[in-house]
C-alpha positions as a printed NumPy array, in Angstrom:
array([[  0.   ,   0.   ,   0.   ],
       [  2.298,   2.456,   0.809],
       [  4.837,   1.64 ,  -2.212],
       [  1.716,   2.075,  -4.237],
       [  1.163,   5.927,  -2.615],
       [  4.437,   6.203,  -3.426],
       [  4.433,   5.502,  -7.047],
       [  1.044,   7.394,  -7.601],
       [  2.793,  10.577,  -6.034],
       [  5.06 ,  10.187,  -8.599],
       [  2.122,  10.985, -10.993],
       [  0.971,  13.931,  -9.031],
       [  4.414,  15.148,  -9.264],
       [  4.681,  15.141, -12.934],
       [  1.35 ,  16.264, -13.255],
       [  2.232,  19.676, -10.665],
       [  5.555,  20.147, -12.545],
       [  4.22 ,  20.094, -16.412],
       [  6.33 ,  17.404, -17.105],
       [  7.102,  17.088, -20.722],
       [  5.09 ,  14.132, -21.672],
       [  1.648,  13.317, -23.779],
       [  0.013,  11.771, -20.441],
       [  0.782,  14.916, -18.736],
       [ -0.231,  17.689, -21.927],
       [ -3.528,  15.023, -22.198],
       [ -4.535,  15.676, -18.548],
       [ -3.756,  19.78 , -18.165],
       [ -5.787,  19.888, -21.224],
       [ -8.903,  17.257, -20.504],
       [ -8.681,  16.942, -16.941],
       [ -7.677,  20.247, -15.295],
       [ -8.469,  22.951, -18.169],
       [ -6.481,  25.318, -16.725],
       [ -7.996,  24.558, -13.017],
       [ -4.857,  23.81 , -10.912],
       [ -4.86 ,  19.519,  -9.309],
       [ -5.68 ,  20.77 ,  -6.06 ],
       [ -9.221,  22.377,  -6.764],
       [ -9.983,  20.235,  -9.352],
       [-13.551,  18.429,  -8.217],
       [-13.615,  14.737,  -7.837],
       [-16.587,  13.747,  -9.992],
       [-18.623,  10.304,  -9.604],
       [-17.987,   9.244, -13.354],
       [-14.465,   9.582, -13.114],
       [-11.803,   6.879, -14.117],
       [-10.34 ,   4.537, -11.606],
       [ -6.622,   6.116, -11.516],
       [ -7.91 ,   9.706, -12.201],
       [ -9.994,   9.08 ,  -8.844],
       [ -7.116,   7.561,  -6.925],
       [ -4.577,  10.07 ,  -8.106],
       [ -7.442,  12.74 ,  -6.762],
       [ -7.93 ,  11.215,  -3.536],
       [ -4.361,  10.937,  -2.509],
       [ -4.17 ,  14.631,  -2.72 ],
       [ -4.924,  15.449,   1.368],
       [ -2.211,  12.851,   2.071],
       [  0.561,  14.459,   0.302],
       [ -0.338,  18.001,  -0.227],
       [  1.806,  19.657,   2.374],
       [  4.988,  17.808,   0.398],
       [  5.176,  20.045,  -2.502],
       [  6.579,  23.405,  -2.045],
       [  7.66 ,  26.121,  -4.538],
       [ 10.143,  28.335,  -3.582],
       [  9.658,  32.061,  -5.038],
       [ 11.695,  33.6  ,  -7.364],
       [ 10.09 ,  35.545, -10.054],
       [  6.583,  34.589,  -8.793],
       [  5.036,  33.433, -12.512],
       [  4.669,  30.164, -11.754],
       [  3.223,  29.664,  -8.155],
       [ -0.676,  29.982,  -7.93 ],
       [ -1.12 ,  32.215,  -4.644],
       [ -4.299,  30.5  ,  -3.085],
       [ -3.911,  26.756,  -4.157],
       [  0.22 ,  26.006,  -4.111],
       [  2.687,  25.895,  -0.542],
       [  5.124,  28.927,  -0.912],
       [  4.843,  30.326,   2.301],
       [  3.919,  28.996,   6.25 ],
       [  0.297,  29.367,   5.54 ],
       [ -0.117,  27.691,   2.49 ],
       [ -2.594,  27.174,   0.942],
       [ -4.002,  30.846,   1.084],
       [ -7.353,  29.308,   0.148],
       [ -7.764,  27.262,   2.973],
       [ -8.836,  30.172,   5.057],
       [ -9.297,  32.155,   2.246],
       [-12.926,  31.306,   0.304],
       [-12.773,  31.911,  -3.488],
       [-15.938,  34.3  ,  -2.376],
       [-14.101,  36.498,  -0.44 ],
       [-11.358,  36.161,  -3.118],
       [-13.724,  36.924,  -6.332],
       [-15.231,  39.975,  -3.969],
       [-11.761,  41.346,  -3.488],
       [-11.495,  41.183,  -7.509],
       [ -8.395,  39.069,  -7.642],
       [ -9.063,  36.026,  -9.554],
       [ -8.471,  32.327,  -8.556],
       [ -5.587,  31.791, -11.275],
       [ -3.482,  34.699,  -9.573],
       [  0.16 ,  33.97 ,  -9.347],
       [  1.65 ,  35.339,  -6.549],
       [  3.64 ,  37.944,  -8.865],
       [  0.14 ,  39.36 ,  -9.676],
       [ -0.496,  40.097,  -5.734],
       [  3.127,  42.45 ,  -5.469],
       [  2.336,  46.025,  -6.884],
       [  5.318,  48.057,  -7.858],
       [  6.263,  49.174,  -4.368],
       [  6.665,  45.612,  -2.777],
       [  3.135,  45.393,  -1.6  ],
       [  0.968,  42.729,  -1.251],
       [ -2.414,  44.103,  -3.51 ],
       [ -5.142,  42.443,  -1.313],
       [ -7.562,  44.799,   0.637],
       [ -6.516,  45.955,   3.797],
       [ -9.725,  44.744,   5.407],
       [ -8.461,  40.961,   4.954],
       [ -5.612,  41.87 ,   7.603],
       [ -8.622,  41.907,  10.392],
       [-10.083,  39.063,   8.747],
       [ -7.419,  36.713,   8.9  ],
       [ -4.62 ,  38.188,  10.945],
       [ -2.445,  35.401,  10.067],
       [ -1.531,  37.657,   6.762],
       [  0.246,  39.53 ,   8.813],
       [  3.32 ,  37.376,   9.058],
       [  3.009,  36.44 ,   5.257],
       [  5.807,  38.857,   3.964],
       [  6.323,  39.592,   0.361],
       [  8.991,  37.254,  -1.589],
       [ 11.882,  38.655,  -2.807],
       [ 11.156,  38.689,  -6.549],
       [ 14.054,  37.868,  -8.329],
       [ 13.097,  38.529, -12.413],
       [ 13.59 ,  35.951, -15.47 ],
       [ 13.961,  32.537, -12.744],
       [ 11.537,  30.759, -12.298],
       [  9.738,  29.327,  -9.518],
       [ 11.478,  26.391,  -8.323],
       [  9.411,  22.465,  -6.797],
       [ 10.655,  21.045,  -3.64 ],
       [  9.745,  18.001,  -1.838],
       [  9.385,  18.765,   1.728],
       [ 10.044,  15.657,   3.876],
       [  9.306,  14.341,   7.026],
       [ 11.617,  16.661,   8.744],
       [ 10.719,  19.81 ,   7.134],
       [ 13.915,  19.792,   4.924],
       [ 13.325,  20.478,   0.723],
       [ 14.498,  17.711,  -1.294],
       [ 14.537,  17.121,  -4.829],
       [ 11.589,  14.652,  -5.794],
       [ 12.735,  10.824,  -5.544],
       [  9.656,   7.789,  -5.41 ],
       [ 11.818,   6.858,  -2.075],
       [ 11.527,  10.196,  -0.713],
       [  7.907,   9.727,  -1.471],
       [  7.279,   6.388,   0.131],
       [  9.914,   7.475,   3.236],
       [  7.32 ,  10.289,   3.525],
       [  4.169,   8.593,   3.464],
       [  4.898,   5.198,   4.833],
       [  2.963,   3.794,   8.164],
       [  5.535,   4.558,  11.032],
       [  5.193,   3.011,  14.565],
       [  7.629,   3.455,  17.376],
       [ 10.917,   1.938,  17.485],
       [ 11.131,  -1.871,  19.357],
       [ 13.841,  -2.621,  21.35 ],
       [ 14.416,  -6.154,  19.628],
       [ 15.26 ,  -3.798,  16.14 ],
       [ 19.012,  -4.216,  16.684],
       [ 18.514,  -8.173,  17.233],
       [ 16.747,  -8.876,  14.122],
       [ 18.066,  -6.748,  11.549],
       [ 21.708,  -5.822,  12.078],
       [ 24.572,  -5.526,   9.123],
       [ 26.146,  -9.281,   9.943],
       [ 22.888, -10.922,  10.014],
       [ 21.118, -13.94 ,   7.467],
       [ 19.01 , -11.373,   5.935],
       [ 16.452, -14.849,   5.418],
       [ 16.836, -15.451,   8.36 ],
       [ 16.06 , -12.427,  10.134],
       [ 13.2  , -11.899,   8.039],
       [ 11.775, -15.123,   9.369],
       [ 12.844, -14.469,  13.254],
       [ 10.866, -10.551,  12.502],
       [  7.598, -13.237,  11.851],
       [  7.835, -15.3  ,  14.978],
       [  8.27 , -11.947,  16.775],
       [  5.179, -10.655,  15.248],
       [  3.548, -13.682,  15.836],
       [  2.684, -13.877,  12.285],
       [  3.451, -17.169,  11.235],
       [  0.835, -19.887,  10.361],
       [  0.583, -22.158,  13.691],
       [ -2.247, -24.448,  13.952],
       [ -3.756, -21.957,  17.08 ],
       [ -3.63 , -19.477,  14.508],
       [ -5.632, -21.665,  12.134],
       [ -8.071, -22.357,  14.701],
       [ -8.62 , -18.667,  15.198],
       [ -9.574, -18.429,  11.417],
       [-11.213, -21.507,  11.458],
       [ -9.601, -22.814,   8.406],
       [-10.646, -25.976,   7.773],
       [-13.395, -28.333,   9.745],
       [-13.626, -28.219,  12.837],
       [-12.701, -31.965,  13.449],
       [ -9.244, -31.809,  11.304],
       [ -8.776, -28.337,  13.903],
       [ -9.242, -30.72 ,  16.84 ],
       [ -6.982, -33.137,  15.646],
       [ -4.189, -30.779,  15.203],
       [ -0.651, -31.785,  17.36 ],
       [  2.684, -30.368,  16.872],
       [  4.495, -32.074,  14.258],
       [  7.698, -31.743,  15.899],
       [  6.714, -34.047,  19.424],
       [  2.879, -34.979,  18.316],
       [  1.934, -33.715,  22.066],
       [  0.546, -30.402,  21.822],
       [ -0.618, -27.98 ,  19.114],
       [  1.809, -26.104,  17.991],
       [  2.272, -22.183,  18.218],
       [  4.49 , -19.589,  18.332],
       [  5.518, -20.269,  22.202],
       [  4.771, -23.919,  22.002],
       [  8.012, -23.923,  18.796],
       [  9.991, -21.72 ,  20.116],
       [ 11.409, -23.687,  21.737],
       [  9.18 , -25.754,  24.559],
       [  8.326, -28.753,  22.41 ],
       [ 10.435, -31.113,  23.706],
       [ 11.977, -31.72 ,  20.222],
       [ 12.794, -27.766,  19.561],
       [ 14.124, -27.624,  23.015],
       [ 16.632, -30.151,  23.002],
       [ 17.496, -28.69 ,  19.513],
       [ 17.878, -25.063,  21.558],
       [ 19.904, -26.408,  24.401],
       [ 22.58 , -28.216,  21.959],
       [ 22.94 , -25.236,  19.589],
       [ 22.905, -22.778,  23.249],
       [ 25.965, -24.394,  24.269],
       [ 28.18 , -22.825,  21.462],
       [ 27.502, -19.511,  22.809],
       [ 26.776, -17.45 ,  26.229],
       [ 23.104, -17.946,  26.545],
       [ 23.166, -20.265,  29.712],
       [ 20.755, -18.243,  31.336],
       [ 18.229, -18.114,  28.493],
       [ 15.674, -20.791,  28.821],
       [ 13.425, -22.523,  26.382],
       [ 10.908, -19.871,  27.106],
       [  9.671, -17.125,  24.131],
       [  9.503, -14.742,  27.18 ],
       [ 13.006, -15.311,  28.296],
       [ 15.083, -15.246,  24.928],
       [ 12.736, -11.93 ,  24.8  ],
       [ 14.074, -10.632,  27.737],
       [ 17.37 , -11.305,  27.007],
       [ 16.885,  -9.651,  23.153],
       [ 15.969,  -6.315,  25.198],
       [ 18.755,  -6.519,  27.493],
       [ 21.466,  -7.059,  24.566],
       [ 20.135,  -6.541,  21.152],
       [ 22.076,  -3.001,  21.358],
       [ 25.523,  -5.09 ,  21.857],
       [ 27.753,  -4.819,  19.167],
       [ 30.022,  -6.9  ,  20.231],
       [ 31.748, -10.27 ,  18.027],
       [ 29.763, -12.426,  21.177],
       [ 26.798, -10.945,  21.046],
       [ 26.47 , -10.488,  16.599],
       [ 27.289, -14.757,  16.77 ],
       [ 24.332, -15.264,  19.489],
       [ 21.642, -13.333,  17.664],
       [ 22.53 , -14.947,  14.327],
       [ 22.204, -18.666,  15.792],
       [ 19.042, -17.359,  17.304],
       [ 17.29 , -16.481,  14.387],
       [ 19.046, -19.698,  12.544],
       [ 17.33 , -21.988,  15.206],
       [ 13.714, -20.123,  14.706],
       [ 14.604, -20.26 ,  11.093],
       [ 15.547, -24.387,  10.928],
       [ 13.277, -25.166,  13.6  ],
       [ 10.36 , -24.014,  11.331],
       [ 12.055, -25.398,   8.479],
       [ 12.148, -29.21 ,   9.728],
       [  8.072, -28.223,  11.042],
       [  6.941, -27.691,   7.807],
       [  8.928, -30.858,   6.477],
       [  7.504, -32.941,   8.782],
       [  4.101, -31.353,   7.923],
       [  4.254, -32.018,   4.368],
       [  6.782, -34.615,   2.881],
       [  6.861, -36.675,   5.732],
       [ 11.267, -36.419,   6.312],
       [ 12.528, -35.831,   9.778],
       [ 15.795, -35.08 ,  10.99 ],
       [ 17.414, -36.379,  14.464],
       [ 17.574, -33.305,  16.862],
       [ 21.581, -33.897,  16.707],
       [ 21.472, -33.429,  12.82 ],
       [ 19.466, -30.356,  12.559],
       [ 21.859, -29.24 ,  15.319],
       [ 24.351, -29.44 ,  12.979],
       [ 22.725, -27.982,  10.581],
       [ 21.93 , -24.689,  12.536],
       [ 25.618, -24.884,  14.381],
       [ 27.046, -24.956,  10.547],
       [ 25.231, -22.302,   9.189],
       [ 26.036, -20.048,  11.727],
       [ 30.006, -21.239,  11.182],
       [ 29.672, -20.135,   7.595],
       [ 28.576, -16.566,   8.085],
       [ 31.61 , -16.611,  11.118],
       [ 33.703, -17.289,   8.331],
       [ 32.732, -14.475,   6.87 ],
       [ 33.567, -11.95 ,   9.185],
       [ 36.906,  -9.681,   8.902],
       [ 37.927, -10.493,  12.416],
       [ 41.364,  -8.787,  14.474],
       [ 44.056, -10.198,  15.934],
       [ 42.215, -10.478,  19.381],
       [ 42.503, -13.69 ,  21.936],
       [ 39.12 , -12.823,  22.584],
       [ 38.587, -13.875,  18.777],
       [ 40.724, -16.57 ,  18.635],
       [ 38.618, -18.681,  21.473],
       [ 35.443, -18.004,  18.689],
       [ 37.116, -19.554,  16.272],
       [ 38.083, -22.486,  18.317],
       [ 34.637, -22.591,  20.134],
       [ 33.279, -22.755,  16.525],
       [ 36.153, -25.47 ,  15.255],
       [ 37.317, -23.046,  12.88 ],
       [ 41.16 , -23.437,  11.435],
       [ 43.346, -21.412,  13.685],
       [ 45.083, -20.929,  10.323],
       [ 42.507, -18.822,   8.835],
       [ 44.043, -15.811,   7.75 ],
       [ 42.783, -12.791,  10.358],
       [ 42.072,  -9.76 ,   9.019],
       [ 42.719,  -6.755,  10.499],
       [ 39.618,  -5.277,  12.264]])
């Protein structure tokens, strides 16, 4: 959704700027008719796209900005040029017909020779907020220039990302961010461990919620890991008795003696050290989104093709994954480092790299 805002901005943008194209000659001339985007009435027999691109315009109006030069191009009631943009807002095309300025006046047309803004004197009681509008410095033959003002009130030039990183949903920051994605990490990996945090991952308690499928196949739903208990996010991660004996072999190559096979505990510890940047702490959050990652993995095999793997073999499997991205690293000339590499039977030979 928000990608799609993103790209459809895009449109708008061309469409504001005059870009030189036959889409964007086809709608000044059939669509707006001189009217300018922002007034233009959203009509019931409209197109699809026309509609959407007209809809979108309260969402991403206060992001395009002109900045004054000679004045020709900026319409003073509908475009942002100054802090109380749009004029018209506050300003009712009434008032503005009464005053006998037109709708399609550019804010060169309200400066009279002197420097003065030409509306009535009157509107100064009306809306006092005109009081703090002063008059552009006019600067003749350049023109008006489009900005993109983004989240932080800074003019950029007009990118799609700056669009999206404008528009996008936001929530607050989580203090588990630095333990799933981090620049040494499995980026599939990760992905999969930012699911089981979410709890968005398709366990049978989850099923039962939607009630997908009949109810009896829903009651005779059991963990396909131990066959005891229906599985979930908790129940995987990692007390089944499988997954946790998995957990405690692959815990053992690391410092996570105190983490148990409780979701709430490897949560707890995730808030205590996801900020660590340390060699230590990088190795432990990669196996810990490798186990979530294989544990899953040999769940869904087990669910659909039948093959299962001995605990000690998809220990190995988790334990060697891990050694590969280790492998990978551009470690120093540390002690410190040289115990990882033995702790992770890794040749001593390996050519360190300064850090």
């Amino acid at each position: 959704m928000d990608v799609n805002r993103a790209l459809l901005t895009s449109h708008i943008w061309s469409i504001i700027t005059n870009r030189k194209s036959l889409w964007v000659q086809w709608i000044h001339s059939y669509k707006l008719k001189g009217a300018s985007f922002w007034d233009v009435q959203s009509r019931c027999n409209i197109s699809w796209g026309w509609r959407k691109l007209l809809a979108l315009r309260t969402r991403v109006r206060s992001c395009f900005w002109k900045s004054i030069r000679n004045g020709c191009n900026t319409n003073a009631w509908s475009d942002n040029w100054c802090d109380y943009s749009p004029l018209r807002s506050f300003i009712s095309p009434r008032v503005i017909a009464n005053a006998g300025l037109s709708l399609r006046s550019m804010v060169a047309d309200l400066i009279d020779e002197n420097g003065q803004w030409l509306w009535p004197q009157a509107w100064y009681d009306l809306f006092p907020v005109l009081i703090d509008v002063n008059v552009p410095q006019i600067i003749p033959d350049v023109e008006d220039r489009f900005h993109w003002k983004d989240t932080d009130g800074r003019f950029q030039d007009f990118k799609t990302w700056e669009a999206w990183n404008s528009l996008r949903h936001r929530e607050g920051t989580v203090f588990w961010v630095n333990a799933v994605w981090f620049s040494q990490c499995i980026p599939r990996h990760s992905f999969h461990l930012w699911l089981v945090i979410k709890n968005k991952l398709k366990t049978q308690d989850r099923l039962a919620d939607w009630e997908a499928g009949s109810a009896t196949n829903l009651r005779l739903m059991c963990c396909p890991l131990c066959k005891q208990d229906r599985d979930s996010r908790d129940h995987l991660f990692f007390q089944c008795p499988y997954a946790s004996e998995v957990w405690g072999l692959v815990r053992n190559m690391v410092d996570m003696g105190s983490v148990t096979d409780s979701w709430s505990s490897i949560m707890l510890w995730m808030e205590l050290n996801a900020h660590l940047k340390t060699l230590e702490h990088i190795i432990c959050k990669i196996l810990l989104s490798a186990t979530t990652y294989f544990i899953w993995q040999e769940r869904n095999s087990r669910l659909f093709s039948q093959l299962q793997r001995k605990t000690c073999d998809l220990s190995k499997t988790i334990i060697d994954s891990v050694r590969l991205r280790i492998m990978g690293f551009k470690l120093g000339r540390e002690p410190k480092h040289r115990k990882i590499l033995e702790t992770w039977l890794i040749s001593k030979n390996m050519e360190l790299n300064p850090g």
